[in-house]
Structure formats: C-alpha cells, structure tokens
C-alpha positions as CSV (number, residue, x, y, z in Angstrom):
1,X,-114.3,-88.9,-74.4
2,X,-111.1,-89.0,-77.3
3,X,-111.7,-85.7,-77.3
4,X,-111.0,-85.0,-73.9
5,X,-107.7,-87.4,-74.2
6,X,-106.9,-86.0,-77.0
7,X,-106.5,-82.5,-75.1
8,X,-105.1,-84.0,-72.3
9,X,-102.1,-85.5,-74.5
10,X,-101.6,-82.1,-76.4
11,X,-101.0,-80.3,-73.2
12,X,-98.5,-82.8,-72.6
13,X,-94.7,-80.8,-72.2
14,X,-92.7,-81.1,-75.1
15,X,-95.2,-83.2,-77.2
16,X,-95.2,-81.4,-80.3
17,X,-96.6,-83.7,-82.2
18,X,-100.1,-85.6,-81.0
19,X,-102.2,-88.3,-83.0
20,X,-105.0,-91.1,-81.9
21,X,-105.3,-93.6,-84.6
22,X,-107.6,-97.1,-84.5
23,X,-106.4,-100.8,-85.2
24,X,-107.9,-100.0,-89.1
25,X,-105.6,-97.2,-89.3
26,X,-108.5,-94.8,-89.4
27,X,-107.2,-91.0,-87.7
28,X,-109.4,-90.1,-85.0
29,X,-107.6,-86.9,-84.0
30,X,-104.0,-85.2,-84.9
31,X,-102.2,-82.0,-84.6
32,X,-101.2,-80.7,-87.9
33,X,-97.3,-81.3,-89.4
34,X,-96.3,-84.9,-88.3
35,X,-92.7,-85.7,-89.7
36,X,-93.8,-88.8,-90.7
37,X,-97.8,-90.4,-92.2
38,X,-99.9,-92.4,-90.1
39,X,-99.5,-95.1,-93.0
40,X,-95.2,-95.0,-91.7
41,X,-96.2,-95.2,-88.2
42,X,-98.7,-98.2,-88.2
43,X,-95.6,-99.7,-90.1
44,X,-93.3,-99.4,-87.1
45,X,-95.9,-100.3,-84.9
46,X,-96.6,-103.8,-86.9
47,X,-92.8,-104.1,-87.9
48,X,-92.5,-104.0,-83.6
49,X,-95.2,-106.2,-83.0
50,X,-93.5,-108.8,-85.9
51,X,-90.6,-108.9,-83.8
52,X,-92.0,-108.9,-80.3
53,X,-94.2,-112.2,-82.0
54,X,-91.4,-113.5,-83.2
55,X,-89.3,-113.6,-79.9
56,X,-92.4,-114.8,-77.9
57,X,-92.4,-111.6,-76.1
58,X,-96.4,-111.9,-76.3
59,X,-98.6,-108.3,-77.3
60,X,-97.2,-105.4,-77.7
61,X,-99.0,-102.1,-76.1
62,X,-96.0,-99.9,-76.6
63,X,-93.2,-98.8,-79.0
64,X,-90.3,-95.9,-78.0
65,X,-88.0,-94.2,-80.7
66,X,-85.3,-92.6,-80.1
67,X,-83.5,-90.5,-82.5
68,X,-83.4,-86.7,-83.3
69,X,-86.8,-86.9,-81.5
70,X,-88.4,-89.3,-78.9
71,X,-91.2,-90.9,-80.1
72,X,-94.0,-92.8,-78.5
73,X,-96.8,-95.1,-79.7
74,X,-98.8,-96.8,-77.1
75,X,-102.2,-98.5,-77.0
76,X,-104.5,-96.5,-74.9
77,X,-107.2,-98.0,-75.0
78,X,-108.8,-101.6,-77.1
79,X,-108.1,-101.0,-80.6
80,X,-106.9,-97.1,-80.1
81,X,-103.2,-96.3,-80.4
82,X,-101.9,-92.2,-78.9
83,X,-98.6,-91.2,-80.8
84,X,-96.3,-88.4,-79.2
85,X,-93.2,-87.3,-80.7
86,X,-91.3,-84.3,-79.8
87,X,-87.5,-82.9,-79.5
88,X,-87.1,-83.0,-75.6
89,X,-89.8,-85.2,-74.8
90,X,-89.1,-87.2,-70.8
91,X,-89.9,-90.5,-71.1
92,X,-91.3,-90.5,-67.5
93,X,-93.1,-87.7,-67.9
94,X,-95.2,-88.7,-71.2
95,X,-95.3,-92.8,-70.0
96,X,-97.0,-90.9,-66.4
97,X,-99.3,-88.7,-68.7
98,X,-100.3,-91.9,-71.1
99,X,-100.9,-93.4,-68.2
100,X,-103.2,-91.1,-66.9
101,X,-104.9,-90.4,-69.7
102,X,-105.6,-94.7,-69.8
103,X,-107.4,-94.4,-66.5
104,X,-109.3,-91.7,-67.3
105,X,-111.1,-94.0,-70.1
106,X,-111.1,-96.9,-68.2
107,X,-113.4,-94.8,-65.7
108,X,-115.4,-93.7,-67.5
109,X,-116.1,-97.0,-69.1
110,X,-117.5,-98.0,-65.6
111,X,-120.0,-95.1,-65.8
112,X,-121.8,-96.1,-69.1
113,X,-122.1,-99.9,-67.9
C-alpha cells in the first residue's frame, strides 16, 4: 500500500522532492537528492513538536517551511510521516493531495479488518 502512496505523492505537481519515513526514523521510500538528511528533518519535526508541547497546542500531525522552497512534513498515517519539498510547491494543492493520499490508507485499512 506505501508503495502506491508513495506514487501517488511523486506525481504530485511541483514536488520534487518525496520521502515516507516511520516514528524510528527508518526510510521507507525517497526520491534521490533531498537538500537536507532524514536525520535534519526528524529534527525539525521534533524541534516543532517541542514547541507545539510546550504551548499546549496538543500533537502535532503537520509542519510547513517556507523559504527558498516550501516544505511539507505531515503524518499520513500512525507512526508514518510523507515529506514534500519543492520550488513552487501550492500549499492547497499538496495539503488536498496529502489528504487524499490519507484516505486512501485509511480505506484500505477497512478492507483487511
């Protein structure tokens, strides 16, 4: 099935740049030539989550970055994190697709119970 997401999310417009990592930090599937290592990435993600704990803002299931490119790391799924990143990346377009990709799981889930 993370294939098939995984396929979905690279056909994604202007994502470049497509990884699905667990909560161990284990790579489940990437596209080759991130800017930055998983290792960086988990540590935004926790450094987010630190803050959002901090603030009581409760869990966090999502993380944008802007900068030179737009950025995305989301929780698709229990324990397994998608990360986008591309130069002219729509936020509505990828949150829609993310989205998507979510239900698509969550369906299937249904079918195997």
């Amino acid at each position: 099935m993370l294939d098939s997401v995984f396929s979905g999310l690279c056909e994604i417009k202007d994502a470049r740049h497509v990884r699905l990592f667990d909560q161990f930090g284990n790579e489940l599937a990437t596209t080759k030539r991130w800017p930055e290592s998983l290792q960086e990435q988990r540590a935004e993600l926790a450094q987010c989550a630190s803050v959002a704990t901090s603030l009581g803002l409760g869990e966090l299931h999502e993380v944008w970055i802007e900068s030179r490119r737009l950025t995305v790391i989301d929780q698709i799924d229990t324990g397994v994190f998608a990360a986008l990143s591309g130069k002219n990346g729509t936020k509505g377009i990828w949150r829609y697709q993310l989205a998507r990709q979510r239900q698509r799981i969550n369906a299937t889930k249904t079918q195997v119970i």
